[in-house]
C-alpha positions as CSV (number, residue, x, y, z in Angstrom):
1,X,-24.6,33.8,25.2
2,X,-23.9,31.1,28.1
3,X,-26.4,32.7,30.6
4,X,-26.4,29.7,33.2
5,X,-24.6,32.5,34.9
6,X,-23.7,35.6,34.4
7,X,-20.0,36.7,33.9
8,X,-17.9,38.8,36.2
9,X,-17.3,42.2,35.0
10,X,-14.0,42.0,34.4
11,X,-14.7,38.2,32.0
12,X,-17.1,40.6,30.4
13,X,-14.1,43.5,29.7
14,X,-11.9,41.1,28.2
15,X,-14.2,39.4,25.8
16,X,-17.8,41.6,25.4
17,X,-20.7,40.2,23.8
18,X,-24.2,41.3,22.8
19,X,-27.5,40.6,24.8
20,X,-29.7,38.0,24.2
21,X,-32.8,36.1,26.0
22,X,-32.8,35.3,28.4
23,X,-31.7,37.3,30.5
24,X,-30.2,36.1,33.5
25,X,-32.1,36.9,37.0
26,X,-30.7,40.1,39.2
27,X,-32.1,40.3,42.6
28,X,-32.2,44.3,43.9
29,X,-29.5,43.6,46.5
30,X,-27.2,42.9,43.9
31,X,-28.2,45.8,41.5
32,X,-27.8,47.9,44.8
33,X,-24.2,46.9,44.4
34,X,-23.5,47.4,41.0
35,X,-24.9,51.0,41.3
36,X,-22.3,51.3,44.1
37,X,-19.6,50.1,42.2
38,X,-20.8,52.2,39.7
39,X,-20.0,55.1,42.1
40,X,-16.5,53.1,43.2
41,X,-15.4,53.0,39.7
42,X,-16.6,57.0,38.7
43,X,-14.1,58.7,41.6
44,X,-11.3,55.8,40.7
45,X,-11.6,57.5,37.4
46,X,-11.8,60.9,38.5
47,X,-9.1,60.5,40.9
48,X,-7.0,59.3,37.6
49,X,-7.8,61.9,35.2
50,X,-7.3,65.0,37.6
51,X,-4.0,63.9,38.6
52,X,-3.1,63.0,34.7
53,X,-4.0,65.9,33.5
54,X,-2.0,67.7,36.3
55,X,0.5,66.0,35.2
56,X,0.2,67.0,31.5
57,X,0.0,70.7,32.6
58,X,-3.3,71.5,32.0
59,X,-6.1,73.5,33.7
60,X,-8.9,72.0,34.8
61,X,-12.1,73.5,32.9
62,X,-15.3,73.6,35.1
63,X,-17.8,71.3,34.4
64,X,-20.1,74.5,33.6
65,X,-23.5,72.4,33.1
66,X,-22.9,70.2,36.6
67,X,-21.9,73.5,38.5
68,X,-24.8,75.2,38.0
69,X,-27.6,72.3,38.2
70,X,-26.4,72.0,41.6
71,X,-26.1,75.7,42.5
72,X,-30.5,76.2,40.8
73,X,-31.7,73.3,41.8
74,X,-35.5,73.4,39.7
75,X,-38.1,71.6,38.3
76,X,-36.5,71.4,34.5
77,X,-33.4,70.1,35.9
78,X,-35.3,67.2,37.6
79,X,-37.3,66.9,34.9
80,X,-33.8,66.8,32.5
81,X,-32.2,64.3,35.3
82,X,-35.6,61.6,34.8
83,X,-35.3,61.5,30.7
84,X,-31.8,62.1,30.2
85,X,-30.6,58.7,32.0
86,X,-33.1,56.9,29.4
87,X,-32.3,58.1,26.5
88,X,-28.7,58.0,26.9
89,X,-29.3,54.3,27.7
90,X,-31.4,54.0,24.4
91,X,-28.9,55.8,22.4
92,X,-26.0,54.2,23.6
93,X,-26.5,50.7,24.5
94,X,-30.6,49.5,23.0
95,X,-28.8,48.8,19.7
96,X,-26.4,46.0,21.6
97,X,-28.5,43.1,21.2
98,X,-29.4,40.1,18.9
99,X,-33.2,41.1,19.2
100,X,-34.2,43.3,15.4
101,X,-36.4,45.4,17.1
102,X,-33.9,46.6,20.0
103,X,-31.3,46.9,17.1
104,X,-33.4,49.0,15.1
105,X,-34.7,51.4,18.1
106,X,-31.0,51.3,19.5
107,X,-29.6,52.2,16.2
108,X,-32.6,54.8,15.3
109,X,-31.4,56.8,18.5
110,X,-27.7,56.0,17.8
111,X,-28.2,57.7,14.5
112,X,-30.1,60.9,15.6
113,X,-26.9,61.4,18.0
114,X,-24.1,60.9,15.6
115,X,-25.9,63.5,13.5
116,X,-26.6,65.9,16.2
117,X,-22.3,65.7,16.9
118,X,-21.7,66.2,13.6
119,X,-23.7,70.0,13.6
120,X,-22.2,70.7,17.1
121,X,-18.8,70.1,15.6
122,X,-19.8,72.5,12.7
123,X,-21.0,75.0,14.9
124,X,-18.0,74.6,16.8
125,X,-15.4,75.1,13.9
126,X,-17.3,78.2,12.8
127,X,-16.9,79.7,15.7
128,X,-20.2,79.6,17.1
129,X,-20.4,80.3,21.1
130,X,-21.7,76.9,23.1
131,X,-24.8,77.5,25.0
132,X,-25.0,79.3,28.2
133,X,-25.5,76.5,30.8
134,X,-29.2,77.9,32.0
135,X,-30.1,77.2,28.5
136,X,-29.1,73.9,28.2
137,X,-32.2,72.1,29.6
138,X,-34.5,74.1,27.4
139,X,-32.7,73.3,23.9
140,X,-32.7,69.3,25.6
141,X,-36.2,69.3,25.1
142,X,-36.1,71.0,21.8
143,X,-33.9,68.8,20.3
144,X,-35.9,65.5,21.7
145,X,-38.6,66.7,19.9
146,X,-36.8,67.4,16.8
147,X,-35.5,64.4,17.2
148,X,-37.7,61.6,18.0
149,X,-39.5,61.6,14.7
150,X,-36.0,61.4,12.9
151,X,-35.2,58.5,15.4
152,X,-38.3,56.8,14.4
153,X,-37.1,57.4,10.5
154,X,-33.9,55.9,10.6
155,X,-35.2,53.0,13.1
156,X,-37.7,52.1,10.6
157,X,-34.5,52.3,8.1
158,X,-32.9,49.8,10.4
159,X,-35.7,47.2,10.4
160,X,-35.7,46.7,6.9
161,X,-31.9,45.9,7.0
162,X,-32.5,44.1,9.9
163,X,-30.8,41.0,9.1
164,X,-27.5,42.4,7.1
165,X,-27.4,44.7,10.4
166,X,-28.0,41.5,12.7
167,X,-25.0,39.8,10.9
168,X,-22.5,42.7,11.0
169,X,-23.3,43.2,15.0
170,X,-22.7,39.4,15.9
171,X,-19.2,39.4,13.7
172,X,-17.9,42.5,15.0
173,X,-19.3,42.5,18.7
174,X,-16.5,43.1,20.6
175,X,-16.6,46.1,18.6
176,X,-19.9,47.5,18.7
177,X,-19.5,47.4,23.0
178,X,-16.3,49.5,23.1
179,X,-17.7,51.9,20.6
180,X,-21.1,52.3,22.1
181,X,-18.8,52.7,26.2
182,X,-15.9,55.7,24.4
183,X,-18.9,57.0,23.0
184,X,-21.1,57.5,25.8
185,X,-17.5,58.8,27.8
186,X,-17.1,61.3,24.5
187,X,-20.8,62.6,24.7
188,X,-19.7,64.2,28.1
189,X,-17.0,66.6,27.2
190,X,-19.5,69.1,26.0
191,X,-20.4,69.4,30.0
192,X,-17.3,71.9,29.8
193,X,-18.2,74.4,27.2
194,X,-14.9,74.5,25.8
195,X,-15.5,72.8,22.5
196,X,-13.5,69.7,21.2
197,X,-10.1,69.4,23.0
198,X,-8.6,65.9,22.6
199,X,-7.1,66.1,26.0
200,X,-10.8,66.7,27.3
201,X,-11.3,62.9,26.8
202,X,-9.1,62.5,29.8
203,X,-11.9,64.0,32.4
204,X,-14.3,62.0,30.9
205,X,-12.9,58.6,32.8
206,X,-15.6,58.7,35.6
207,X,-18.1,58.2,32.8
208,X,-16.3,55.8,31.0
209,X,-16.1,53.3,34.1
210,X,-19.8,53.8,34.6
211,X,-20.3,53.2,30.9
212,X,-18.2,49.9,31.4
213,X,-20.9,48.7,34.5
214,X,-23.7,50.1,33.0
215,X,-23.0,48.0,29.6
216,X,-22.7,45.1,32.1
217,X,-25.8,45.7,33.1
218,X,-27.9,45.6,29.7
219,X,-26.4,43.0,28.1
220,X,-26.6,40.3,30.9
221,X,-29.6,41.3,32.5
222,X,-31.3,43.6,30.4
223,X,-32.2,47.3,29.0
224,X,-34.7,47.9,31.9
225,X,-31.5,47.5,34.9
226,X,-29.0,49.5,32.9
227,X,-31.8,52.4,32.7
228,X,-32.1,52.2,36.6
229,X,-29.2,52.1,37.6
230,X,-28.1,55.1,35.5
231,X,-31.2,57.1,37.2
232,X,-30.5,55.9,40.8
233,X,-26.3,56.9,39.9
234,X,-27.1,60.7,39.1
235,X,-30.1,61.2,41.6
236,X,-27.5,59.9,43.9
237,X,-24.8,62.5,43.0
238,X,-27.7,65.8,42.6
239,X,-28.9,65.1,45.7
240,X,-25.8,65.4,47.9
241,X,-24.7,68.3,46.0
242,X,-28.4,70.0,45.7
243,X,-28.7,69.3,49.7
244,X,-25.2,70.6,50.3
245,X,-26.0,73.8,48.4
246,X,-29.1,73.8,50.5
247,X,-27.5,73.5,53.8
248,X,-26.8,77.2,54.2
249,X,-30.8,77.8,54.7
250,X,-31.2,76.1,57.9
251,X,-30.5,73.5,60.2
252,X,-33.4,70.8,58.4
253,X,-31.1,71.4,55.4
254,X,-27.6,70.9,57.4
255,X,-29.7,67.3,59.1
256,X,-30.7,66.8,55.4
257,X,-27.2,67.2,53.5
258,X,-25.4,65.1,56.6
259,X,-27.9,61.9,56.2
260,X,-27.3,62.2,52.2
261,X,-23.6,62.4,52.9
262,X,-23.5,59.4,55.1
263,X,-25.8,58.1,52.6
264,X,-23.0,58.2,50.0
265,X,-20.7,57.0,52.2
266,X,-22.8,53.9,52.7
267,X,-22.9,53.7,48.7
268,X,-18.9,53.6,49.0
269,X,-18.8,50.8,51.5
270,X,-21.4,48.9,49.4
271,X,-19.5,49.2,46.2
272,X,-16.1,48.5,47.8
273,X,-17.5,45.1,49.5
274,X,-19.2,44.5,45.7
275,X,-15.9,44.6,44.0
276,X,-14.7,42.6,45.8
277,X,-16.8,39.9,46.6
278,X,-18.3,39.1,43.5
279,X,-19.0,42.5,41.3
280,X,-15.9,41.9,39.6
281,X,-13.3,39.1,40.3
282,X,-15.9,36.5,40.6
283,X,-18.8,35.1,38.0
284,X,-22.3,35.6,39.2
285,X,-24.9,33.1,39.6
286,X,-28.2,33.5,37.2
287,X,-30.5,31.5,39.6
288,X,-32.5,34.6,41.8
């Protein structure tokens, strides 16, 4: 990878690639921006699959686990909203890179996931009810234990066919990004509760566009950016909603949820005036 600058986002849509050292240089100004487009980009998509599935005629399921996070805000909710970002960067996009031992981790966590869909689709087809939404943090951290150790296995598995592994990513690349983005879009129809409906793919748009920037993001400047910019995106979003569903307990709350609105608004701006300077129709230089 040419990293004497880094490629727009839209040169990195048309022909993806895999990371590599070095990485080139991203000054916080700039990853201020790509969050925001990252927020830009989410309600372009939200705005399209709403009025698609309108449209198509078909009801809008809630998004049962985001509705009631922000109506109990608690401490295993923040707690779910500080690991959840990093693994589903580790799961999803560790594995896209030329470095064996980001391959193997990336591809450990990859595997634990795959099989963990696999038993939810089985559950699924035999009828079994999904979990009741103040449940869902608790079995998070159940299944992270269960499954670390099984991540480790099959990432130890993954070394030792490091190099025939190595090979297959470089030929099929292109590949290995678009699968790793629809996944990561996929993962997020379970937020519903209504098991697996093809159509459900449709309101998963907002998380495929941040997918797209958040790919950007590891493989030209590195695992450690994409994992930051995923936590700064959702903190952003619980925050306005937790303060808005706060606001009804006083006026601090009310002063509160208006400075995090104007906040997002801010975010908006930013990632509009990113787009369009440089965050995707022009290449970026690596010098910081």
């Amino acid at each position: 990878m040419d990293q004497s600058r880094a490629p727009s986002l839209l040169e990195f849509w048309r022909h993806p690639q895999l990371a590599s050292d070095p990485f080139a240089r991203l000054r916080i100004g700039d990853w201020i921006g790509w969050v925001c487009l990252m927020l830009v980009l989410s309600y372009m998509g939200e705005a399209v699959s709403v009025g698609a599935l309108h449209l198509l005629g078909h009801a809008l399921p809630a998004d049962r686990f985001i509705m009631h996070m922000v109506s109990h805000p608690s401490w295993r909710f923040a707690a779910l909203l500080l690991v959840a970002p990093v693994l589903e960067e580790l799961t999803f996009r560790c594995f896209l890179s030329t470095s064996p031992r980001a391959l193997a981790i990336g591809l450990g966590f990859a595997g634990v996931f795959v099989a963990g869909q696999v038993i939810q689709g089985v559950r699924t087809l035999a009828g079994t009810p999904p979990l009741l939404p103040h449940d869902i943090a608790l079995h998070y951290f159940l299944n992270l234990l269960i499954g670390l150790p099984i991540a480790a296995l099959l990432a130890g598995v993954a070394w030792v066919a490091r190099r025939g592994l190595l090979r297959g990513m470089r030929r099929f690349a292109p590949w290995a990004v678009w699968t790793s983005v629809l996944l990561f879009a996929a993962a997020h129809m379970f937020n519903f509760g209504v098991g697996y409906q093809f159509w459900l793919l449709w309101l998963t748009l907002p998380q495929l566009m941040a997918g797209l920037v958040l790919t950007h993001l590891r493989v030209q400047y590195g695992l450690r950016w994409s994992i930051a910019a995923h936590l700064a995106f959702d903190w952003a979003l619980v925050l306005v909603a937790w303060t808005h569903h706060a606001a009804a307990l006083g006026v601090p709350m009310k002063i509160l949820a208006g400075l995090f609105s104007l906040l997002m608004l801010a975010m908006i701006v930013r990632g509009l005036f990113f787009l369009f300077r440089r965050g995707v129709l022009r290449p970026q230089s690596a010098v910081a």
